[in-house]
PAZAPA-4460 file (N, C-alpha, C; in steps of 0.05 Angstrom, whole numbers, plus 32768, in hexadecimal, padded with zeros to 4 digits):
% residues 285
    n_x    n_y    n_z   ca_x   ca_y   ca_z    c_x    c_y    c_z   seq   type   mol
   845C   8116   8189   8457   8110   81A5   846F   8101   81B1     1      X     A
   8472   810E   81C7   8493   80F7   81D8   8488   80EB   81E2     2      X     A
   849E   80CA   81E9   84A3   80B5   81F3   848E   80AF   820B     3      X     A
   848E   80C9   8216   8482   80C9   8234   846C   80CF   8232     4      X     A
   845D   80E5   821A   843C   80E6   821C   8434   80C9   8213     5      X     A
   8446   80C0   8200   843B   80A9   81F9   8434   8093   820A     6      X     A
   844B   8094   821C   8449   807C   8236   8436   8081   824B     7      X     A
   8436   8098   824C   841F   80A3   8263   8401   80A2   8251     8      X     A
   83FE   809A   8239   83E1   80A1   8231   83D4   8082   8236     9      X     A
   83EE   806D   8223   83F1   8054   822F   83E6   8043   823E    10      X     A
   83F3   8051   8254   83EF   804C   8274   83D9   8057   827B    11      X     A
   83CF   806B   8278   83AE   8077   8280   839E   8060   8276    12      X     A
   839C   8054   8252   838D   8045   8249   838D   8028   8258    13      X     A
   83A1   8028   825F   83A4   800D   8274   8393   800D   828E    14      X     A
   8396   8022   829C   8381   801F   82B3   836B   8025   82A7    15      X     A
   8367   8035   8299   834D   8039   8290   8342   801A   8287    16      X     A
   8353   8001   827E   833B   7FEF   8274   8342   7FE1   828A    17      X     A
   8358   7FE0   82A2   8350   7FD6   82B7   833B   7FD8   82CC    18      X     A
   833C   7FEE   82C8   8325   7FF8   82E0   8300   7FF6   82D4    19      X     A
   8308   7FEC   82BA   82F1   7FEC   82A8   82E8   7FC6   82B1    20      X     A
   82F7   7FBF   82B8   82ED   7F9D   82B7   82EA   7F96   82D0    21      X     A
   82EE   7FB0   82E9   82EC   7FB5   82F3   82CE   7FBC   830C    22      X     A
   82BE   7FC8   82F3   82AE   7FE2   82F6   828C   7FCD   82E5    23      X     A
   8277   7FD3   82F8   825D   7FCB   82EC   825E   7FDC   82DC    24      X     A
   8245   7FD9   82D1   8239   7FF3   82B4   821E   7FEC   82B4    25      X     A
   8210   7FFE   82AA   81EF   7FF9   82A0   81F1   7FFF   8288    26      X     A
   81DF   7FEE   8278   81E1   7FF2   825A   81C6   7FE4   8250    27      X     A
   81B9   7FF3   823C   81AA   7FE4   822B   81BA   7FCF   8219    28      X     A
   81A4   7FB6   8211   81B1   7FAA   81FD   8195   7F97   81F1    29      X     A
   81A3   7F94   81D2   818C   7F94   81BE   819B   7F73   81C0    30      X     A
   817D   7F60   81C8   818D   7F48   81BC   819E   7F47   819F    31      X     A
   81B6   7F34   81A2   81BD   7F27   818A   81D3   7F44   8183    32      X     A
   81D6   7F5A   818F   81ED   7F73   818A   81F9   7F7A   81A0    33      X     A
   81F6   7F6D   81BA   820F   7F6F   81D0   8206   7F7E   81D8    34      X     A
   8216   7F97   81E7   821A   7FAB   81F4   822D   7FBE   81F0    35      X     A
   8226   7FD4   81E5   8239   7FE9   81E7   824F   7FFF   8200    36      X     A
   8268   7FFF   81FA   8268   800C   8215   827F   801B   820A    37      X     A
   8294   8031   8219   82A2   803F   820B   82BD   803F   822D    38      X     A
   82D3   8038   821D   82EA   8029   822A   82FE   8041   8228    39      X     A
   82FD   8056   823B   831C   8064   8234   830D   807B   8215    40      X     A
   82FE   807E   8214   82EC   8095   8203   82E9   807C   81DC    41      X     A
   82F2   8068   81E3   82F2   804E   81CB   82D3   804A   81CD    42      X     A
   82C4   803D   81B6   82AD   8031   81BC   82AF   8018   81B8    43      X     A
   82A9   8007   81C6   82AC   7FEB   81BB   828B   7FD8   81C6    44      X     A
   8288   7FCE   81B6   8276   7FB1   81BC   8284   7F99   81C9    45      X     A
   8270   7F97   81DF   8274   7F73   81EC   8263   7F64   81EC    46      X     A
   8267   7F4B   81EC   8252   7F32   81E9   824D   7F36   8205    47      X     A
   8232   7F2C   8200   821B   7F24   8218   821B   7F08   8221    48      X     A
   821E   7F0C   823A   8219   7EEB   824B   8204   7EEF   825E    49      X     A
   81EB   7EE6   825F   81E3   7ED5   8250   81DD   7EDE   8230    50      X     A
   81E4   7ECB   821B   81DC   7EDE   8207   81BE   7EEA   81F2    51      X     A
   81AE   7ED6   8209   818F   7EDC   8205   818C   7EFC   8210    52      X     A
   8199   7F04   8222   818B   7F17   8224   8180   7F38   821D    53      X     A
   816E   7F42   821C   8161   7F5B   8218   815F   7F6A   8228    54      X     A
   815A   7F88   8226   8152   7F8E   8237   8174   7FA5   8245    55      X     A
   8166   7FB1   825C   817E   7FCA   826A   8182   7FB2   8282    56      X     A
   81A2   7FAF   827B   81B8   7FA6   8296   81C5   7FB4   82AA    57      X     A
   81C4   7FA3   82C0   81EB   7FA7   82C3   81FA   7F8F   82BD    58      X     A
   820E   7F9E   82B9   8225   7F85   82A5   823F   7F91   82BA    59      X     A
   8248   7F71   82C0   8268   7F73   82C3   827C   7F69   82AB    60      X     A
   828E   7F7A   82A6   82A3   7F75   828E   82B5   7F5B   829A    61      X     A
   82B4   7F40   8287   82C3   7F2A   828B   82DF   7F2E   8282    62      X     A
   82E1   7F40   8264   82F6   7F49   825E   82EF   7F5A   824D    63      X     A
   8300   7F6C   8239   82FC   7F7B   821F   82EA   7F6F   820F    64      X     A
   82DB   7F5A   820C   82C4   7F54   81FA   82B3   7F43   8200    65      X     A
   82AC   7F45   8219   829E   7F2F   8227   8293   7F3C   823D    66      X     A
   8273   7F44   824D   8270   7F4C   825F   8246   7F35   826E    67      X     A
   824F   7F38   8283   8238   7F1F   8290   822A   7F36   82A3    68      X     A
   820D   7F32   8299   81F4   7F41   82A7   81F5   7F30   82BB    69      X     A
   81FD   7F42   82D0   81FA   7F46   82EB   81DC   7F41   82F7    70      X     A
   81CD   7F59   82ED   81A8   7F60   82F9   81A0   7F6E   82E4    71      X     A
   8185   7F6C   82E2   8174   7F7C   82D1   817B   7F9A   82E0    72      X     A
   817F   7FAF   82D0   8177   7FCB   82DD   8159   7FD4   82E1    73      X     A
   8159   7FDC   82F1   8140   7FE5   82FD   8138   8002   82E7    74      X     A
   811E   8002   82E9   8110   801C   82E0   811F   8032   82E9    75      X     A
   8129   8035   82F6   8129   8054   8309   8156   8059   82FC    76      X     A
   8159   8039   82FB   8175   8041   82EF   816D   8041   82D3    77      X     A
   8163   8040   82C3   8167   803A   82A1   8158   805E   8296    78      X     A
   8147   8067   82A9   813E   8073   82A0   8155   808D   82A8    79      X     A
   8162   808B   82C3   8171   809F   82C6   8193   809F   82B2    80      X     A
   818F   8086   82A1   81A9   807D   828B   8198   8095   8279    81      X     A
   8181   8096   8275   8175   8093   825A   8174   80BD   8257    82      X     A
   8172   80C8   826E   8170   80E2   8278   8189   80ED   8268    83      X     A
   819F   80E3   8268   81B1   80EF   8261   81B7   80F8   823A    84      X     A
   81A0   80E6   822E   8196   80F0   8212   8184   80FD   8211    85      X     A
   818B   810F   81FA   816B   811D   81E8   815C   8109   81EB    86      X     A
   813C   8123   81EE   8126   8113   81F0   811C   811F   81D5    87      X     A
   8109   810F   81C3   8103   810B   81AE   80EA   80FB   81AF    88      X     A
   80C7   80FD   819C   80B4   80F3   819D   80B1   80ED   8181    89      X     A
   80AA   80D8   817E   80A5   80C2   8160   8085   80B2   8160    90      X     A
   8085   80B3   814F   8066   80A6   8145   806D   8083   813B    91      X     A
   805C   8073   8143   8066   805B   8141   8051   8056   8123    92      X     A
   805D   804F   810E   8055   804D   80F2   805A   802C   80E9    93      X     A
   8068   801A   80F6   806A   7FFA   80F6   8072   7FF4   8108    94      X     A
   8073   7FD8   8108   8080   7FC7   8115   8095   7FAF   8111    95      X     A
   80B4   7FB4   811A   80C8   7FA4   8109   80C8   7F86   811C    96      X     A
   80BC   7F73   812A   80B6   7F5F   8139   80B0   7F6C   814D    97      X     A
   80C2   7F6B   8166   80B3   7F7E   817E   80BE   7F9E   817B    98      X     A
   80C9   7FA2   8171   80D1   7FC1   816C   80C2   7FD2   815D    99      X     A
   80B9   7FEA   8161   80B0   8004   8161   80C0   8007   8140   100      X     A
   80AC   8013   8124   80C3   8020   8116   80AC   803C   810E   101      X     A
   80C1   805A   8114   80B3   806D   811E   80C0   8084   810B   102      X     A
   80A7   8098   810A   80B4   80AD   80F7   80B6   80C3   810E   103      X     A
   80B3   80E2   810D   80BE   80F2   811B   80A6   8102   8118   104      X     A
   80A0   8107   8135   807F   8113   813D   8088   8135   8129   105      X     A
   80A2   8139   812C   809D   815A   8126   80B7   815D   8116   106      X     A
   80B0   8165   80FD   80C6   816C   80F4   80D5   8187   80F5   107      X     A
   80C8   8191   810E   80D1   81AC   810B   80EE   81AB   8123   108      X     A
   80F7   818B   8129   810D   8190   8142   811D   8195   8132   109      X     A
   8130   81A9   813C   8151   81AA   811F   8168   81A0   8136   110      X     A
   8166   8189   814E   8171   817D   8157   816F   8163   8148   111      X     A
   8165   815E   813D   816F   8140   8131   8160   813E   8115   112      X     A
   8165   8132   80F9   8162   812E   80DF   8155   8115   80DB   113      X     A
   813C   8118   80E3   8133   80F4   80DF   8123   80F8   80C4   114      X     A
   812A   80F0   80AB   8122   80FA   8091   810B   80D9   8089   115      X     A
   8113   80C4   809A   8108   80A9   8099   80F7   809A   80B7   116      X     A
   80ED   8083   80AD   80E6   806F   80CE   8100   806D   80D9   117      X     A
   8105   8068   80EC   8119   805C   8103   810E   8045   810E   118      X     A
   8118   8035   811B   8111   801F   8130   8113   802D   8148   119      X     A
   8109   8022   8158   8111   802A   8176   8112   8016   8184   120      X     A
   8121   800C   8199   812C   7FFA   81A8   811A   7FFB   81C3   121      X     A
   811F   7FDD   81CB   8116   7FD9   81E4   80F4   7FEF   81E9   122      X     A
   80E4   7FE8   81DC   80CD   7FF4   81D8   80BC   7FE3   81FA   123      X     A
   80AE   7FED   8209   809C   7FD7   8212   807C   7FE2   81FF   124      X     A
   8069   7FDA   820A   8050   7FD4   81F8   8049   7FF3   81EB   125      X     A
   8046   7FF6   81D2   803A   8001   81BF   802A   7FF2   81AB   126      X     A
   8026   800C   8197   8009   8006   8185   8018   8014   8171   127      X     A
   8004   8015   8158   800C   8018   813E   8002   803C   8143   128      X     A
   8014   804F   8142   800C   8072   8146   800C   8072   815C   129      X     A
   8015   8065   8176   801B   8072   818C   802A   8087   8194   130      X     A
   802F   809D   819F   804A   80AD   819F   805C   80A7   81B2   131      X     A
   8079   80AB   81B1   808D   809D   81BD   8097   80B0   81C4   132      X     A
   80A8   80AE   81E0   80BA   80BF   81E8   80D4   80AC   81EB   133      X     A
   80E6   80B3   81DC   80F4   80A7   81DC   8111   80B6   81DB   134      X     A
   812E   80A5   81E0   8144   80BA   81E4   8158   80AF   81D2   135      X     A
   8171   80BF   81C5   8182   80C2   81AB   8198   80BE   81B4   136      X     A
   81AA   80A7   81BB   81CE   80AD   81C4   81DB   80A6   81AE   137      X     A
   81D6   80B5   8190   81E5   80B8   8183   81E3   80A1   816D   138      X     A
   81DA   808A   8176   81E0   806D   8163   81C5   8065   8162   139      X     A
   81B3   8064   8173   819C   8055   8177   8186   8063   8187   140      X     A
   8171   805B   8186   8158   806A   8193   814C   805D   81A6   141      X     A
   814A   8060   81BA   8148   804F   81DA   8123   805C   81E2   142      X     A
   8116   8046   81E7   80F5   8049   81EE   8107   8053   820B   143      X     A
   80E9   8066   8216   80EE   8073   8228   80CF   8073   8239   144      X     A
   80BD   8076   822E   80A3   807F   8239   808F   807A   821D   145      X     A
   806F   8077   8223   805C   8088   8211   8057   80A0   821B   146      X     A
   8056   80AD   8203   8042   80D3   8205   802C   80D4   820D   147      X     A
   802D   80D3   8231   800E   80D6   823C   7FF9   80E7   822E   148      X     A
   8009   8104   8221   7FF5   811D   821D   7FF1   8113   81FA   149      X     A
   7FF8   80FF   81ED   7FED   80FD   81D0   7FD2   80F0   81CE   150      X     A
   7FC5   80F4   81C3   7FA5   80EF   81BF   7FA4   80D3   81BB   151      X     A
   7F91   80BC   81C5   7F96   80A6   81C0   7F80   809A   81AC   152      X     A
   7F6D   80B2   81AF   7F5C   80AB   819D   7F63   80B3   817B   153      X     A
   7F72   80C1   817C   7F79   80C0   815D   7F95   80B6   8150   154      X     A
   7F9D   80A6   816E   7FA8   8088   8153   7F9A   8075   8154   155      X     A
   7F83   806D   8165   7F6E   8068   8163   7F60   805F   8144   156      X     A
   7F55   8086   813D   7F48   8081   8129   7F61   8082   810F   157      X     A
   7F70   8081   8111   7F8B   8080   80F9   7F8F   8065   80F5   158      X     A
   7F94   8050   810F   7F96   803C   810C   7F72   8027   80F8   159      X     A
   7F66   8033   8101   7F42   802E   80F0   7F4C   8031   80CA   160      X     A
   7F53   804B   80C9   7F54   8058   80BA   7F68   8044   80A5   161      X     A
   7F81   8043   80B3   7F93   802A   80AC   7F85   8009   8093   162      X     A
   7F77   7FFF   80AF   7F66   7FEF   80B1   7F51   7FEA   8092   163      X     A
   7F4F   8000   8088   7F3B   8004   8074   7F46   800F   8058   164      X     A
   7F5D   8016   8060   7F77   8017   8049   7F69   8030   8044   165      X     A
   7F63   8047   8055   7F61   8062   8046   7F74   806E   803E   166      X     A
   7F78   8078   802B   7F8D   808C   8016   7F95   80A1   8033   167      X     A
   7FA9   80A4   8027   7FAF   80C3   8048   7FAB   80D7   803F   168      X     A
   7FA2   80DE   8025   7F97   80FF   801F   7F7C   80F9   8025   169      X     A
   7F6C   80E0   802F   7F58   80DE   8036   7F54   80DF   805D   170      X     A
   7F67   80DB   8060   7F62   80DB   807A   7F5A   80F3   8089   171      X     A
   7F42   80F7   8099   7F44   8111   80A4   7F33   810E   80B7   172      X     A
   7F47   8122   80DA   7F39   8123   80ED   7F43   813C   80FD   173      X     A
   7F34   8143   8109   7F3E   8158   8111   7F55   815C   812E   174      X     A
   7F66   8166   8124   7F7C   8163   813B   7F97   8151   8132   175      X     A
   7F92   8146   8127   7FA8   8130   8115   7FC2   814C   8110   176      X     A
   7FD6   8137   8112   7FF2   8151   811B   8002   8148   8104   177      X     A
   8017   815E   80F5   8028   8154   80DB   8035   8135   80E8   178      X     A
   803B   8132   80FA   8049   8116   8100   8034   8105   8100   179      X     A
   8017   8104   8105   8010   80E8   8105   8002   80E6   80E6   180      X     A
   8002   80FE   80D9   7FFC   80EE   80B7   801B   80E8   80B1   181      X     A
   802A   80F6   80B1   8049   80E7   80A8   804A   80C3   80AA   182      X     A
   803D   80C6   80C5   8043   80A7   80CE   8029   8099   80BC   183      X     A
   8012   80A0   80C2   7FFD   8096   80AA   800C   808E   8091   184      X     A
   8013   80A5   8084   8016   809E   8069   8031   808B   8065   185      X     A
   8047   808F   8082   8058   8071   8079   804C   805F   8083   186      X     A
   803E   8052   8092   8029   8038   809D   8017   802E   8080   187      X     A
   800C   8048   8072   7FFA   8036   806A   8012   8034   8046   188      X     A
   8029   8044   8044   803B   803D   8030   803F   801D   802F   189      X     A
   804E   8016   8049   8055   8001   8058   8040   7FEB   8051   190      X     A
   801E   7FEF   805D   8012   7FDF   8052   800A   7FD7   8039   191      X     A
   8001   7FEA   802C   8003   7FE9   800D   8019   7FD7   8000   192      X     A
   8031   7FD7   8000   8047   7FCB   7FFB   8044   7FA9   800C   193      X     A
   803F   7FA4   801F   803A   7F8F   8025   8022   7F81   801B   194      X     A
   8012   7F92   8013   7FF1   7F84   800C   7FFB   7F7B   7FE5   195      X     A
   800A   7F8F   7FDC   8017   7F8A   7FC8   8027   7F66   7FBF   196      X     A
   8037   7F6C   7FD8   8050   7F59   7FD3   803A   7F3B   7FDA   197      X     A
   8035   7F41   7FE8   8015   7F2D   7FE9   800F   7F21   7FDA   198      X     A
   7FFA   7F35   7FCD   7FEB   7F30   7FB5   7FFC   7F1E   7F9F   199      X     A
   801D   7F2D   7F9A   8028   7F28   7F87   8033   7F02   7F8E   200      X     A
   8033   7EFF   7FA5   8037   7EEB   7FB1   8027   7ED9   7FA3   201      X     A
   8010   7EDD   7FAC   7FFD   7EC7   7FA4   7FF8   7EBF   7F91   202      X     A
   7FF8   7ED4   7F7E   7FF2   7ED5   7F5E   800F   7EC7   7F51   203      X     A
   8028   7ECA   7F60   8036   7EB4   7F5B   8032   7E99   7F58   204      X     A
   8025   7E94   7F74   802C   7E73   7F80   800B   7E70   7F67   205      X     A
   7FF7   7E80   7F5D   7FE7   7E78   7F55   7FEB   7E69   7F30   206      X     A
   7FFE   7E7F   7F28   8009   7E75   7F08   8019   7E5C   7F0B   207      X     A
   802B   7E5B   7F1E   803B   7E3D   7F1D   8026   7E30   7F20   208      X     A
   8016   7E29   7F33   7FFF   7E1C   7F37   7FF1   7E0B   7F1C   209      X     A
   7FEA   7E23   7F0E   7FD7   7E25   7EF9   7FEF   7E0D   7EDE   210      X     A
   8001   7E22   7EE0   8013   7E17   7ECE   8025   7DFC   7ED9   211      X     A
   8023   7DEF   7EEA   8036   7DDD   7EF8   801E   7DC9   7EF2   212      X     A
   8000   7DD1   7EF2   7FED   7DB7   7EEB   7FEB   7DB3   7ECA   213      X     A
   7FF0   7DC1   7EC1   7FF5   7DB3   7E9D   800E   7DB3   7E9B   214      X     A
   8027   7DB4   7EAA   8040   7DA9   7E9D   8052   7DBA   7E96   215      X     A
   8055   7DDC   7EA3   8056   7DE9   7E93   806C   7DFB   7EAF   216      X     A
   807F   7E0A   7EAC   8092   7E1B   7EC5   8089   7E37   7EC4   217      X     A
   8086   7E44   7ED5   8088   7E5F   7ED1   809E   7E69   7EC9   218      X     A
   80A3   7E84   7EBD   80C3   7E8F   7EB4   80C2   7EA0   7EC8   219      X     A
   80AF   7EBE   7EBA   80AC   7ECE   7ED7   808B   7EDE   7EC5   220      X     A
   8087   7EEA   7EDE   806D   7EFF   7ECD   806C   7F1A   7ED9   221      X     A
   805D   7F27   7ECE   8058   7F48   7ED6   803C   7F47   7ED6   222      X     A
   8032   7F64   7EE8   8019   7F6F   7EEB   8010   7F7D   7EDA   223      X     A
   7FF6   7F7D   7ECA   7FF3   7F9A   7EC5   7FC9   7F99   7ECB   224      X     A
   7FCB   7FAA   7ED9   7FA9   7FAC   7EDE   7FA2   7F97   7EE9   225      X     A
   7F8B   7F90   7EDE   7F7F   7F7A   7EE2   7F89   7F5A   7EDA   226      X     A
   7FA0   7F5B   7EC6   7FB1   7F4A   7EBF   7FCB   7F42   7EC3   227      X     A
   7FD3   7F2A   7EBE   7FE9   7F15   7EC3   7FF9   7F1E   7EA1   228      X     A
   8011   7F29   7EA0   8026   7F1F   7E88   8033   7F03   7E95   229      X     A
   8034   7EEF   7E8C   803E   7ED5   7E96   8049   7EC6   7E7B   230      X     A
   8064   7ECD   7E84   8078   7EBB   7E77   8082   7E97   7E81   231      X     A
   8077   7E85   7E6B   807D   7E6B   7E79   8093   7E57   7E72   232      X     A
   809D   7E35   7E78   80A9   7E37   7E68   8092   7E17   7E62   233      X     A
   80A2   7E0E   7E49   808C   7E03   7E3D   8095   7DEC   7E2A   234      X     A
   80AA   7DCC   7E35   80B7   7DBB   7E23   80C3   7DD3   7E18   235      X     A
   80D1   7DDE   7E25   80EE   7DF3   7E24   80F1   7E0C   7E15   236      X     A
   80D8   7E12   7E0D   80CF   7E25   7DFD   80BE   7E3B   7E0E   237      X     A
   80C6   7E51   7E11   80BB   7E65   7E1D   80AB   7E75   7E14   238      X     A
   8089   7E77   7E1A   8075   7E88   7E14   806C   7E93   7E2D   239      X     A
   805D   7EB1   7E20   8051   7EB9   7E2A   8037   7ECF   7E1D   240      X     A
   8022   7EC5   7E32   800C   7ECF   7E35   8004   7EE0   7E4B   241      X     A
   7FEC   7EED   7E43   7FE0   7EFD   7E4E   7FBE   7EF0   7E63   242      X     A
   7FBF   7EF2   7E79   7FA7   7EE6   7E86   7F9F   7EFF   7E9F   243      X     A
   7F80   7EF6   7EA4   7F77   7F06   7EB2   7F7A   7EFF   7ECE   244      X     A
   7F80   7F12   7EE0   7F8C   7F07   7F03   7F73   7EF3   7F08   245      X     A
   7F56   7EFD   7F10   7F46   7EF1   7F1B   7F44   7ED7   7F1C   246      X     A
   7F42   7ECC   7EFC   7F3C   7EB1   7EFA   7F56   7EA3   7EE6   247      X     A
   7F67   7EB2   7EDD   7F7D   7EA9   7EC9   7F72   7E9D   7EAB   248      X     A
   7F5C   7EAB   7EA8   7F4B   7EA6   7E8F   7F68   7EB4   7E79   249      X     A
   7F68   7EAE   7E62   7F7D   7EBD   7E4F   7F6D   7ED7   7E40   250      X     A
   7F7B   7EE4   7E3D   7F7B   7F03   7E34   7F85   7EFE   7E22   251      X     A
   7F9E   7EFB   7E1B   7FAC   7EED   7E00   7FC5   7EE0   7E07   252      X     A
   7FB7   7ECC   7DEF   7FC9   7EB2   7DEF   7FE9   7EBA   7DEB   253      X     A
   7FEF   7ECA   7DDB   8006   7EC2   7DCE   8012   7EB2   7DB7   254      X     A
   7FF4   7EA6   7DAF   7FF8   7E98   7D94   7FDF   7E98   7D8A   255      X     A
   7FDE   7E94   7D74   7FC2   7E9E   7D5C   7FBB   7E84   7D62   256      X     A
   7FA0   7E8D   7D79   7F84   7E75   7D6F   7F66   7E81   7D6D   257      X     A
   7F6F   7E90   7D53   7F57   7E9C   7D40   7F46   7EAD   7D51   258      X     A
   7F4E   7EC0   7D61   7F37   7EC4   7D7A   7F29   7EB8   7D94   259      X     A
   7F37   7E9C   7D8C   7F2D   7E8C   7DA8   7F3B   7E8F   7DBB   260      X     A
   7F46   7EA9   7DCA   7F55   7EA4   7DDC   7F4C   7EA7   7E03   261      X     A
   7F34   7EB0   7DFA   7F1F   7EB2   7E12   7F1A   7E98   7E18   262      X     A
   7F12   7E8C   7E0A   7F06   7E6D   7E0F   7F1D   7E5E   7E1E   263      X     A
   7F35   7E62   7E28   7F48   7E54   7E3A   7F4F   7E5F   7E50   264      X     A
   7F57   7E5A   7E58   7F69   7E61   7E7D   7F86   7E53   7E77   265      X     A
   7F94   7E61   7E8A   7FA9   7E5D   7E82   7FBA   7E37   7E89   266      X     A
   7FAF   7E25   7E9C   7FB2   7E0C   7E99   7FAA   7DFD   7E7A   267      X     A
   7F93   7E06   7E6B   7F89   7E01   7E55   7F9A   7E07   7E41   268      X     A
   7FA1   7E25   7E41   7FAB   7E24   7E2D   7FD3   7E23   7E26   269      X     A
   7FD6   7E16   7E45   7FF3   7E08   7E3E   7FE9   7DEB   7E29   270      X     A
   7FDA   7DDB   7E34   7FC8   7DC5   7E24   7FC6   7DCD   7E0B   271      X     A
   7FC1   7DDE   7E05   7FBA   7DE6   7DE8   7FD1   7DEE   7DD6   272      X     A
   7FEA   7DF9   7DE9   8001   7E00   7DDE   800C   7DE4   7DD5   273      X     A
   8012   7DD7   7DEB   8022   7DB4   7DE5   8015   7DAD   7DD7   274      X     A
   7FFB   7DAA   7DD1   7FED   7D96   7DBE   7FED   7DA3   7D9F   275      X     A
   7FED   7DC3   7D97   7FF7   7DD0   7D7D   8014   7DCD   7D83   276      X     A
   801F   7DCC   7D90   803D   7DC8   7D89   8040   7DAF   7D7E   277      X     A
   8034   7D95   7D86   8043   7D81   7D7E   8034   7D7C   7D62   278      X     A
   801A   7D90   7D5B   8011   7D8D   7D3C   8013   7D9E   7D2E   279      X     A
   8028   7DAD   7D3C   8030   7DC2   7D21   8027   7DD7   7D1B   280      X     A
   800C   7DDE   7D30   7FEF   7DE9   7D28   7FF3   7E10   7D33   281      X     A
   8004   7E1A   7D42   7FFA   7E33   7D4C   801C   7E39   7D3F   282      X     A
   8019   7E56   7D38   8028   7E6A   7D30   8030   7E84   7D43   283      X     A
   8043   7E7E   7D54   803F   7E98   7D70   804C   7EB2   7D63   284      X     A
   803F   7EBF   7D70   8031   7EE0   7D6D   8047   7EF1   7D89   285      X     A
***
């Protein structure tokens, strides 16, 4: 390239970011990620002043990384920003704090590859299986509307269905569309996994518990069925036993006491460990 395309491309980029700091803009922006905008065909991010805010602007550019909301944009401008993307409809399957996270009503679009949930931005009020109309500029997914013509009564009864932890090869109604079992079966994935991490929660804070009242650390433990594997530690010696979730009754001790190993819970039979330890008395297994 010569001297002169070079100077002349230069010089284009120069007015171009003059006339850019220049020039309002409307833009969505996701608190706490600025605002996107594209400078001379560049994309760049700018900080938000004020920087609380959410929500579709107008912004004037203070300089190359700095731009101050002017006014809220009105409905009639954000939606005519929003016109200029694919339109695309999603099933709402969670919720990431106030954001929408949504699978894809139809997998039969071969305009776009949504193989997972997405988030969607700037949502106003939805429900868990609502359908979304929403639009794609490439990076992010912008709420746009709800799907007047989607049935409301069967996220309705999906969301019931939810509610009662039905299996999704159990679920059945008539009219239900491949996108809203998709979204079923990741909602109630989603729940399952949380009712899990839960559970597993508690049954934590319940063994330290158990074990922190006779004197004793947890190491770590596993599930299996109806039982606790619980590894402890123990005047620096690490055992482990077997106990039942419900009540932490022992299943097995871990050390030979002749068959008595029902007759303890697991606070007892740390007691029982310290007290044969310091007489010499149990032989671990």
């Amino acid at each position: 390239m010569s001297r002169d395309l070079i100077n002349n491309a230069l010089a284009r980029l120069a007015r171009e970011e003059t006339a850019f700091l220049h020039t309002e803009f409307l833009a969505p922006v996701v608190r706490g990620r600025g605002v996107a905008v594209r400078i001379a065909g560049v994309r760049c991010t700018l900080r938000v002043v004020p920087p609380a805010f959410c929500g579709w602007g107008v912004f004037q550019p203070v300089s190359h990384a700095v731009a101050t909301l002017v006014r809220s944009a009105s409905a009639a401008e954000w939606r005519k920003y929003l016109s200029l993307f694919p339109e695309l409809r999603l099933i709402v399957c969670a919720r990431d704090g106030d954001r929408p996270v949504a699978v894809a009503a139809s997998a039969a679009d071969a305009r776009f590859e949504i193989s997972s949930a997405v988030e969607v931005q700037l949502a106003a009020e939805f429900d868990l299986f609502d359908t979304l109309l929403v639009r794609f500029d490439g990076a992010q997914f912008w709420f746009d509307e709800l799907e007047s013509r989607a049935d409301p009564a069967a996220a309705a009864y999906l969301r019931k269905e939810l509610q009662k932890m039905t299996d999704p090869n159990q679920v059945s109604r008539t009219g239900l569309t491949e996108g809203q079992r998709r979204a079923y079966a990741a909602a109630y994935q989603r729940r399952a996994a949380a009712i899990m991490a839960d559970e597993q929660h508690r049954g934590e804070l319940r063994l330290k518990a158990a074990l922190a009242h006779a004197g004793a650390g947890l190491h770590d433990f596993s599930e299996s069925g109806q039982a606790y594997r619980v590894s402890f530690i123990l005047d620096g010696r690490r055992h482990t036993s077997v106990v039942r979730k419900h009540d932490l009754s022992v299943v097995s001790a871990g050390i030979c006491l002749s068959g008595e190993d029902r007759k303890f819970d697991l606070s007892s039979l740390v007691g029982v460990l310290r007290e044969g330890a310091g007489k010499g008395r149990f032989g671990f297994i």
